[in-house]
C-alpha positions in Angstrom: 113.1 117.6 24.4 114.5 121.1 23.9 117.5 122.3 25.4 118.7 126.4 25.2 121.1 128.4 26.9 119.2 130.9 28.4 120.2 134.0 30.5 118.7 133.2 34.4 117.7 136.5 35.2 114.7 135.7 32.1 114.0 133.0 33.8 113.4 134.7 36.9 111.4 137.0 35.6 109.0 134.4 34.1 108.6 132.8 37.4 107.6 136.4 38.6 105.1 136.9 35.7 103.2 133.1 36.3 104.5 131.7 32.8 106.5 129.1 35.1 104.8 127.2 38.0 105.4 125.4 41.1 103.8 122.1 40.1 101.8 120.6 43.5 104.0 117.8 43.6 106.9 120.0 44.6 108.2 119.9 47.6 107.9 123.7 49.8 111.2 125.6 49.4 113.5 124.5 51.9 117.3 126.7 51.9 118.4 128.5 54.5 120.0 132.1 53.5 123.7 130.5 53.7 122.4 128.2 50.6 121.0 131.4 48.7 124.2 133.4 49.7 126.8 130.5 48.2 124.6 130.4 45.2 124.8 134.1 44.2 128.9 133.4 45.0 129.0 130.6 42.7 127.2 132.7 40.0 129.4 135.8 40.7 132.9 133.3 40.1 131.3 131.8 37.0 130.6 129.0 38.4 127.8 126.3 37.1 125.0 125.9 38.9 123.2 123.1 37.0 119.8 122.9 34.8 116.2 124.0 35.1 113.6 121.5 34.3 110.3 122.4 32.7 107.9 120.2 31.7 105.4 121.8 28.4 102.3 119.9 28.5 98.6 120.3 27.7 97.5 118.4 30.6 95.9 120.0 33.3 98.6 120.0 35.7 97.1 121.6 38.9 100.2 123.7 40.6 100.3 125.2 44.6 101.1 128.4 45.3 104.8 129.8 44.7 106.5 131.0 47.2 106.7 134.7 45.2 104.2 136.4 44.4 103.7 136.1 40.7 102.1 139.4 39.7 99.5 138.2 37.5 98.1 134.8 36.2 99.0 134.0 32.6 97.0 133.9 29.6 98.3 130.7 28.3 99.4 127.6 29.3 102.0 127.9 31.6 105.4 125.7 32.1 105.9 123.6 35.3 109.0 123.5 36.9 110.2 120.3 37.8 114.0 121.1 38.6 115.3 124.1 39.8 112.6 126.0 42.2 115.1 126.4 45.0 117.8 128.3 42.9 114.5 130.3 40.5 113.0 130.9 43.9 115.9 132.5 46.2 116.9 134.2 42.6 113.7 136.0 42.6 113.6 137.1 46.3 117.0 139.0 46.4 116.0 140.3 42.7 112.8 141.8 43.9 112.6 141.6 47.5 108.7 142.4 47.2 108.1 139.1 45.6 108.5 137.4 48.8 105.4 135.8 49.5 105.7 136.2 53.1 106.8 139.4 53.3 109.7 138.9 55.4 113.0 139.7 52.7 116.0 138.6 52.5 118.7 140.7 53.0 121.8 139.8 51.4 124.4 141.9 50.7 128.4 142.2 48.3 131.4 143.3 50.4 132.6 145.2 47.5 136.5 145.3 49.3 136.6 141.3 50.4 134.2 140.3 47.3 132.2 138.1 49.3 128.9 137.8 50.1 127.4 138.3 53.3 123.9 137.7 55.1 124.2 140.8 57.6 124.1 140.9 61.4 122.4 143.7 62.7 126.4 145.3 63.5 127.3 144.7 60.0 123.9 146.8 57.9 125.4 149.4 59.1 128.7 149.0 57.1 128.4 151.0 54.0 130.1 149.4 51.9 128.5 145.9 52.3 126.0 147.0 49.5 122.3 145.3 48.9 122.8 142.6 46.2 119.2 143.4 45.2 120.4 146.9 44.3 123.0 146.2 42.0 121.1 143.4 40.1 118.8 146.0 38.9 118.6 146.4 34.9 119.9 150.2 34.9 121.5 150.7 37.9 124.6 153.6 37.5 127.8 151.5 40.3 129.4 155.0 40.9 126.7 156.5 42.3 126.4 152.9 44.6 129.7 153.7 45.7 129.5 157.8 46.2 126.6 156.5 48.4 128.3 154.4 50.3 131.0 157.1 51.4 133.5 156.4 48.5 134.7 159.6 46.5 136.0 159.3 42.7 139.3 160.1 44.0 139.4 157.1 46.1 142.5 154.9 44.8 140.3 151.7 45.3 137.1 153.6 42.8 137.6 151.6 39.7 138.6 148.5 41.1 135.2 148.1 43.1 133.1 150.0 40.1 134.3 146.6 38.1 133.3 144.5 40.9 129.8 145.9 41.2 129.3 145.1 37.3 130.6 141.9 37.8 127.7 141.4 40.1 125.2 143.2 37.8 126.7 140.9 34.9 124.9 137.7 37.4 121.5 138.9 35.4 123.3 137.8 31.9 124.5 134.4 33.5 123.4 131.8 30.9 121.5 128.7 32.5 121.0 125.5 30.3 117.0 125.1 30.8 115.5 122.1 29.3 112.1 121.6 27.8 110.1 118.4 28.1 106.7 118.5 26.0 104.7 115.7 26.5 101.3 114.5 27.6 101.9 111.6 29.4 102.7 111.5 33.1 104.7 108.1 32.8 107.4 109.7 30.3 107.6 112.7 32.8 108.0 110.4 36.0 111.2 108.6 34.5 112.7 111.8 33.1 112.5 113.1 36.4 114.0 110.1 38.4 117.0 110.2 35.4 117.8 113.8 36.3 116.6 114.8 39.2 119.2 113.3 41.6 119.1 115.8 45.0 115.8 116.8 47.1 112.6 114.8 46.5 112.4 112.4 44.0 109.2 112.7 42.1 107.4 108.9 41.7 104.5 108.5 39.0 102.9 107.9 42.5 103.2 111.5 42.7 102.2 112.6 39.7 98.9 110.3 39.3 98.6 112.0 42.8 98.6 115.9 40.9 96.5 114.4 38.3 93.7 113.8 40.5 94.1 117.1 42.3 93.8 118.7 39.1 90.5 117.7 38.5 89.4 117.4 42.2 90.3 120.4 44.6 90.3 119.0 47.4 92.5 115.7 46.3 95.5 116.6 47.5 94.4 117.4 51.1 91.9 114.3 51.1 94.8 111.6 50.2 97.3 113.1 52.4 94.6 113.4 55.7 93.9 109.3 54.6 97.4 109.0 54.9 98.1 111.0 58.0 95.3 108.8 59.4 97.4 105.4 58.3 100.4 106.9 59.8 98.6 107.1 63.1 97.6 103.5 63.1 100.8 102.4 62.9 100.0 101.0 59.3 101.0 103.4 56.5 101.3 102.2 52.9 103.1 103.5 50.3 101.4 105.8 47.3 102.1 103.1 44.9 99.6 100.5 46.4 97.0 103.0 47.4 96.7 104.1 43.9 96.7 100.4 42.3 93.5 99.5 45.0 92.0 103.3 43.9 92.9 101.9 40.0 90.9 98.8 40.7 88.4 100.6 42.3 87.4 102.7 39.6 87.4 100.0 36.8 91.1 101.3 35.2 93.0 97.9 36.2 95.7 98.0 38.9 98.1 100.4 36.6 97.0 103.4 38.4 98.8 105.4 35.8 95.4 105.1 34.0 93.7 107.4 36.6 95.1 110.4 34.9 92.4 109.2 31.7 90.0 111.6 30.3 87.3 109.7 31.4 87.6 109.8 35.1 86.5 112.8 36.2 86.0 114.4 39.5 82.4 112.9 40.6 84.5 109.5 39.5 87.6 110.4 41.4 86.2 110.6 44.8 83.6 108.0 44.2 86.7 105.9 44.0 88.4 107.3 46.4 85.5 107.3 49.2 85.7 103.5 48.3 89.6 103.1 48.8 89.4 104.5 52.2 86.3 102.3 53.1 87.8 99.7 51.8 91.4 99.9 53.3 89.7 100.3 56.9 88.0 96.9 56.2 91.5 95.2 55.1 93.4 96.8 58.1 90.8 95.7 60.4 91.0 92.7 59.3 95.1 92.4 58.8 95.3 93.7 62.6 92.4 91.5 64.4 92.5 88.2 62.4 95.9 87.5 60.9 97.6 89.6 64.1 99.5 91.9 61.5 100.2 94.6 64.4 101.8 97.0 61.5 102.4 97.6 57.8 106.3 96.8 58.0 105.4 93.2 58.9 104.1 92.8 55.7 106.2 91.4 53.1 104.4 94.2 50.7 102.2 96.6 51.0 100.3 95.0 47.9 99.3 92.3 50.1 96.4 94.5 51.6 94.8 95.0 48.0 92.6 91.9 47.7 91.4 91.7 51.3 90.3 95.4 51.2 88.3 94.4 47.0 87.2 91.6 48.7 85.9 92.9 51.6 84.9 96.1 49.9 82.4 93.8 47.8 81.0 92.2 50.4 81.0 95.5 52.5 83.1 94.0 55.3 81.5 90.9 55.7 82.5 87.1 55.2 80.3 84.1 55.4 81.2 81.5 58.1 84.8 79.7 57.4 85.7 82.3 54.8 87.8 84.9 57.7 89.9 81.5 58.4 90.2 80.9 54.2 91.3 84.8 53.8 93.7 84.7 57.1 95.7 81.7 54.9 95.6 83.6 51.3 97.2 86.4 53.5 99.6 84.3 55.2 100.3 82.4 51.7 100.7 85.6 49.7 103.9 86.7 52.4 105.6 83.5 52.8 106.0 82.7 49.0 106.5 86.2 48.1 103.4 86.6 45.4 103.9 90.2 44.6 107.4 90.3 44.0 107.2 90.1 39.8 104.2 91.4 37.9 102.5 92.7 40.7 100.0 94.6 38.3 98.9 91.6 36.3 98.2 89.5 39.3 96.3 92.0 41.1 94.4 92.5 37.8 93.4 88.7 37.8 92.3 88.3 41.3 90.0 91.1 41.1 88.7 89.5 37.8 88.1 86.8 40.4 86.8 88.5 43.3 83.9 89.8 41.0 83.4 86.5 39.0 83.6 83.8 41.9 82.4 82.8 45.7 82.6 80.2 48.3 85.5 77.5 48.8 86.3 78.2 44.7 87.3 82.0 45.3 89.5 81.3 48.0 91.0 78.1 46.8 92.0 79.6 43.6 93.4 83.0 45.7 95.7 80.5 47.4 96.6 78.6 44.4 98.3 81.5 43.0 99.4 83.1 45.9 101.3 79.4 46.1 103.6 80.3 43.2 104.7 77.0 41.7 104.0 75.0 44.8 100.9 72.3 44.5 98.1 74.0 46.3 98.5 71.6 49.8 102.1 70.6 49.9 103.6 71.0 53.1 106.7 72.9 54.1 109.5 70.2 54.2 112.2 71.6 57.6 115.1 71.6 54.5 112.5 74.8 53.1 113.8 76.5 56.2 117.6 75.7 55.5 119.6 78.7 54.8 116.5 81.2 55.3 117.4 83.9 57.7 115.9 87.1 58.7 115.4 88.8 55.8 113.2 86.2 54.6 109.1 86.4 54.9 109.2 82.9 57.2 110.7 84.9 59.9 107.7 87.9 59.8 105.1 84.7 59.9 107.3 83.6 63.1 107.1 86.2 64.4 103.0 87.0 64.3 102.7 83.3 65.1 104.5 84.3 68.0 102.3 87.2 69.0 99.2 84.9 68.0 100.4 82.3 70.1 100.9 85.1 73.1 103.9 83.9 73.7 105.8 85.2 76.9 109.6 86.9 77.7 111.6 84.0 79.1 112.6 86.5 81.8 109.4 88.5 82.8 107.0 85.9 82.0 104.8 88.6 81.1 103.4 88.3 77.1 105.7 89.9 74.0 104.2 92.8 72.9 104.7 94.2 69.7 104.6 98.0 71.0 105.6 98.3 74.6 105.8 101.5 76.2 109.1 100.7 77.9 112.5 99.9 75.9 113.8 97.4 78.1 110.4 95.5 76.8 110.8 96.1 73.2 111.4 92.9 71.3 114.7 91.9 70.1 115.8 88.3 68.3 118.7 86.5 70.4 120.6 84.1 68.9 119.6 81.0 71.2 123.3 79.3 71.0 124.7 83.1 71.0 127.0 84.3 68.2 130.1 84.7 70.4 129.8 80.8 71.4 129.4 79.4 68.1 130.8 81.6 65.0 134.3 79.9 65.8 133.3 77.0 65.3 130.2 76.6 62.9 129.6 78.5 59.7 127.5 81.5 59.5 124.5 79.7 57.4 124.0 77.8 60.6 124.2 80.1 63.7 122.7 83.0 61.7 120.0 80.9 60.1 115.9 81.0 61.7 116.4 78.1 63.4 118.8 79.3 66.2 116.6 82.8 66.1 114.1 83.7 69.1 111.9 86.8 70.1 112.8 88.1 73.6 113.1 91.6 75.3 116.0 93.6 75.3 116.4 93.0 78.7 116.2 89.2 78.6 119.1 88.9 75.6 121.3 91.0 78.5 120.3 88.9 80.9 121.3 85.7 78.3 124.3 87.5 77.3 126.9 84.9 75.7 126.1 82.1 78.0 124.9 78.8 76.1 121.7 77.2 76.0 122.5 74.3 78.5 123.4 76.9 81.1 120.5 80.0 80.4 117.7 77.7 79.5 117.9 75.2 83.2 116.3 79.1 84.6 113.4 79.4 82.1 109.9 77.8 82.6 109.7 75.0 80.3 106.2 76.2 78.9 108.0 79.1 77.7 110.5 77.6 76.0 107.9 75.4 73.8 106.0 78.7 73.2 108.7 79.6 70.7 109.5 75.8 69.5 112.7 75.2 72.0 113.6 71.4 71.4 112.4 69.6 74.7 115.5 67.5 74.5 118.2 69.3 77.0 120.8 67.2 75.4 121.0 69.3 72.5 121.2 72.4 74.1 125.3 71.7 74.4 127.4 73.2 72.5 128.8 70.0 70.4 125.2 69.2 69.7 124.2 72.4 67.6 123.3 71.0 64.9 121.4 68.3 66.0 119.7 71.5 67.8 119.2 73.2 64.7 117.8 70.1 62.9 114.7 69.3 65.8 114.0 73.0 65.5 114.0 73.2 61.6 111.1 70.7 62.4 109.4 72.6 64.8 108.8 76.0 62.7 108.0 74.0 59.4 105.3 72.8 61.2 104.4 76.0 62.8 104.4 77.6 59.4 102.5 74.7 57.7 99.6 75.3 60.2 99.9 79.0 59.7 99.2 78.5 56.2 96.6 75.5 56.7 99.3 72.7 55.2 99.4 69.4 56.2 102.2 68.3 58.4 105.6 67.6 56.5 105.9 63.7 55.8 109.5 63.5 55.8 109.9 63.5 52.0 112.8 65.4 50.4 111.8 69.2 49.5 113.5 71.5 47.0 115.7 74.3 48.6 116.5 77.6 47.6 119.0 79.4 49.4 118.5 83.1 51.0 120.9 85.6 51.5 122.8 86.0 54.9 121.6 89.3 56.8 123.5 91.7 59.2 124.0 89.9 62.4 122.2 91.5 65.4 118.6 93.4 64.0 116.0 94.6 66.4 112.6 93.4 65.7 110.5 95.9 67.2 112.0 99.3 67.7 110.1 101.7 66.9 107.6 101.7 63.6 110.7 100.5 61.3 110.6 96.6 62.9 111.6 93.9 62.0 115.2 95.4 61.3 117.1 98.0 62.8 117.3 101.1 60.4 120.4 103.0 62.0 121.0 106.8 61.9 123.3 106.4 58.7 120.6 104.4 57.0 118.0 107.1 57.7 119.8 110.1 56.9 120.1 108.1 52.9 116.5 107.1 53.2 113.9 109.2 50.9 110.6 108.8 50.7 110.8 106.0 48.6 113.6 104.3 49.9 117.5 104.5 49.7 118.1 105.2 46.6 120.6 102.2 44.7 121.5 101.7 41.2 123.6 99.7 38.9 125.2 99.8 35.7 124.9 96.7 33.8 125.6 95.7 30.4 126.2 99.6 29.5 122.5 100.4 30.9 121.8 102.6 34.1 118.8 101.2 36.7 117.6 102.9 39.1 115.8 101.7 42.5 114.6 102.4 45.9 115.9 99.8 48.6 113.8 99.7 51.8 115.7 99.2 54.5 112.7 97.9 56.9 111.0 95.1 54.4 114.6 94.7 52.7 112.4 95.1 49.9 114.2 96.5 46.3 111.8 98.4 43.6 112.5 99.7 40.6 110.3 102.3 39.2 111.1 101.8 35.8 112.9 100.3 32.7 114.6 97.0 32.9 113.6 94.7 35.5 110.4 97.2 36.3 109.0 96.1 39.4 109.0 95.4 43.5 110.9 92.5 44.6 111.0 90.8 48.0 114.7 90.4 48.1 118.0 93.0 46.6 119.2 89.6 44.5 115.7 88.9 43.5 115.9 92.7 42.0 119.2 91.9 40.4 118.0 88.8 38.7 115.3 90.8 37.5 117.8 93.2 35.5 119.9 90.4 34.4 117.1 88.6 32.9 116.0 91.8 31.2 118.9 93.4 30.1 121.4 89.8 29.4 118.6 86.7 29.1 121.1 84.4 27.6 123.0 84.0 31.0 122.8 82.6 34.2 120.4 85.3 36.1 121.9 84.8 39.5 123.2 87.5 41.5 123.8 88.6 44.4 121.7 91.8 45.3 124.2 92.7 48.0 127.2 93.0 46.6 125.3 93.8 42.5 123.0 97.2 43.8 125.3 100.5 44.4 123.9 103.1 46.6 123.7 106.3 44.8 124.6 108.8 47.6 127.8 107.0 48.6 129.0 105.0 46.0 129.4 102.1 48.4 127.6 98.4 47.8 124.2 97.8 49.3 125.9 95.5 51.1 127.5 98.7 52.9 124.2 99.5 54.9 122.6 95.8 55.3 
């Protein structure tokens, strides 16, 4: 890595010749002229104005269009800028108004008597003594004749003072800018030197750059992927770049580390081959995910690596199963989400079952899928009801509830009329109520109780008004029986009372094991004792289905931190930095890179992850709330849950 203190204005200028480029993966310039104006003040005080970022490499890097026209294409190859385009960019506009690709310039001018800069109303151009910034920047440019211009004789007692100031502007060209060189040839190395210093505007991902990669060897990439996309996005089932590129990967014989698409030997004829298959291949797996496992949308998933082997499988047997196998598929699905199979090693496990998609058919495929979608589990042992003790939202029981649920058509208590995933009108949108309401039980029994799956139901927004804080024994005498059973309401009324909670929670406990158990073709518990393990407590009140962020409410605070890859979180542990994205709809934590690499199901499954890596000769358990720090705010996850 190189680092020099170089003046900007030399910088500019190589933007302006083509020796720097805009790689593809940049976002489009985005300030406004208030953001170019305080940058030219903060140069004119001295101020710093942080680093520019280019990235030396012999890799064909394909790069978009700046937005200034750079006058002719270099002879050699260029340097891509990966930090700094906004500041190079408005730089070069007010340095050479001409350069502006769209022709429409920026006027900005220096109130030579107030020493501010000013973008003009159409009053204020015609103050002479509010001078063009892009005049005075120029390498040669003689300040007394600015000011006998603007209407200012020698004589004038205020002459020298505002000569000084217009050099003081001029001396912006000779403003030294720390620019740092990164040479290197491999896109990995790039990817985490970008997420280390690149910590406003769009984070690059090596999704991203696998994503240039391909566009530099296939034109039309770029605008292929992101139409495929668009198209996912419509049907209410976009995935992340992450696990389109891992199914692309396996697709094209490279192994689910995509990061091996950028390999000499895939070339364009092989890129689209495999992409051509990724999009035939994710219709299948959506299909499929949306008919027969009544997955309405991609934030139900606990992962969006859960739609890689249907859409392999089904890719190889170009969309069609023998009789039985839809059912056997349907419970590898179900499996994979409840037990969380992609949350460690998700590469080496994807890796394996398409090594077993190609090598195996019949009852063997699909019994070994569901073996190690199982985790440590014994490939037919039933949920015990203790499995579901201290689970709550967050955990991926609660998602299975809820599309068995839909797949029972189960109806509002109220309306009578069947829950839909995506109603056209709010009052019908689905919500979870608390069936012995918060308000009527938090005084009296402990949060892992009233908060926990068992005393959680799907209902309208309307209906949980309707409820409000009255108690079971008094809401319930009003509902249909037969709806009550369709979401696994004890049939006892005695323990609908208050005193009888827990007895409540306890016959219910045993009502969604058993639910679950036939979701994911178990036998039926047989009373035996079951290990536990604990999940964390979630916010109280979450909507299920509002909107295509279900099944948790993302607030406006939560959205305004949220990037394209998630809020952004990080902790320091054992002297060590790690970054991650938390998503704020799956709850999901991933981190891109370095200890504890990976996607987890849960923040505390992310923070053992660390620990292990980083301090493996202590106890690993954390909690992810209160361990993960949010980058923009300082504040624990636990801040935004």
């Amino acid at each position: 890595m190189g680092l020099a203190n170089e003046k900007i204005i030399s910088q500019v200028e190589d933007l302006l010749l083509g020796r720097v480029v805009i790689p593809s993966i940049q976002r489009d310039f985005v300030w406004m002229r208030p953001d170019v104006r305080d940058l030219f003040d903060s140069l004119y005080r001295g101020y710093p104005v942080g680093a520019l970022l280019l990235w030396k490499t012999n890799l064909a890097v394909p790069f978009k269009t700046a937005s200034v026209v750079q006058t002719a294409k270099y002879a050699h190859q260029p340097l891509y800028l990966l930090d700094g385009q906004q500041r190079l960019t408005s730089l070069a506009w007010v340095y050479r108004p001409a350069s502006k690709a769209d022709g429409r310039l920026i006027d900005l001018r220096f109130d030579v008597r107030t020493e501010e800069f000013v973008n003009p109303s159409a009053v204020q151009r015609k103050d002479e003594l509010l001078i063009p910034v892009s005049t005075l920047l120029q390498e040669n440019v003689q300040f007394y004749q600015v000011l006998l211009k603007a209407g200012v004789p020698i004589g004038d007692p205020n002459f020298d003072t505002w000569t000084q100031r217009l050099q003081k502007v001029n001396n912006i060209r000779h403003h030294q800018i720390a620019v740092i060189t990164y040479e290197s040839d491999d896109y990995e190395e790039v990817a985490e030197l970008f997420a280390r210093l690149n910590k406003g505007g769009r984070r690059l991902s090596k999704g991203d750059l696998v994503y240039s990669a391909i566009a530099a060897r296939w034109s039309d990439g770029l605008a292929t992927m992101d139409a495929f996309h668009e198209e996912l996005q419509d049907s209410n089932f976009p995935l992340n770049r992450e696990a389109v590129l891992r199914l692309m990967s396996l697709l094209a014989g490279t192994g689910a580390h995509h990061i091996k698409l950028i390999g000499a030997q895939i070339d364009e004829v092989a890129l689209k081959e495999a992409w051509q298959a990724t999009e035939r291949a994710l219709r299948f797996a959506i299909d499929f995910l949306k008919s027969e496992c009544s997955i309405p949308r991609s934030e139900v998933l606990s992962s969006p690596n859960v739609t890689i082997t249907p859409a392999l499988l089904l890719h190889h047997r170009d969309g069609k199963l023998q009789p039985g196998e839809a059912q056997l598929l349907r419970r590898w699905v179900y499996t994979a989400m409840a037990f969380s199979h992609y949350s460690l090693q998700v590469e080496g496990k994807l890796d394996a079952e398409a090594r077993l998609i190609r090598a195996r058919a019949g009852q063997g495929l699909f019994a070994e899928l569901i073996r190690r979608a199982s985790g440590p589990r014994s490939l037919d042992s039933a949920l015990h009801p203790r499995d579901l003790e201290q689970k709550y939202s967050t955990h991926p029981f609660f998602k299975l509830l809820y599309i068995a649920a839909l797949r029972g058509t189960a109806r509002d208590w109220a309306t009578n009329i069947a829950i839909s995933d995506q109603p056209m009108t709010s009052g019908s949108k689905i919500e979870f109520h608390h069936v012995f309401p918060r308000a009527r039980v938090q005084g009296t029994y402990a949060k892992e109780e009233w908060n926990s799956l068992a005393n959680l139901a799907f209902v309208t927004g309307q209906t949980n008004k309707m409820i409000s804080s009255r108690l079971p024994d008094q809401y319930m005498a009003d509902i249909a029986p037969e709806r009550l059973a369709e979401q696994w309401i004890p049939d006892d009324p005695e323990v609908r009372s208050l005193d009888r909670f827990p007895e409540f929670l306890a016959a219910r406990r045993r009502a969604l094991a058993n639910v679950l158990n036939r979701l994911l073709g178990l036998p039926v518990h047989d009373g035996q004792a079951a290990p536990r393990d604990a999940d964390e407590l979630p916010a109280d009140e979450e909507v299920i289905a509002e909107e295509r962020t279900a099944p948790a409410l993302i607030g406006a605070r939560v959205r305004e931190l949220r990037t394209e890859l998630g809020v952004e979180v990080h902790v320091v542990y054992e002297s060590r930095r790690v970054n991650g994205f938390y998503d704020p709809a799956s709850r999901t934590v991933t981190i891109p890179s370095g200890p504890g690499r990976g996607e987890y199901e849960t923040p505390s499954g992310a923070a053992v992850a660390v620990v292990r890596a980083l301090n493996p000769h202590v106890s690993p358990q954390r909690n992810g709330w209160s361990f993960w720090t949010v980058t923009a705010t300082g504040q624990l996850l636990q801040s935004i849950r």
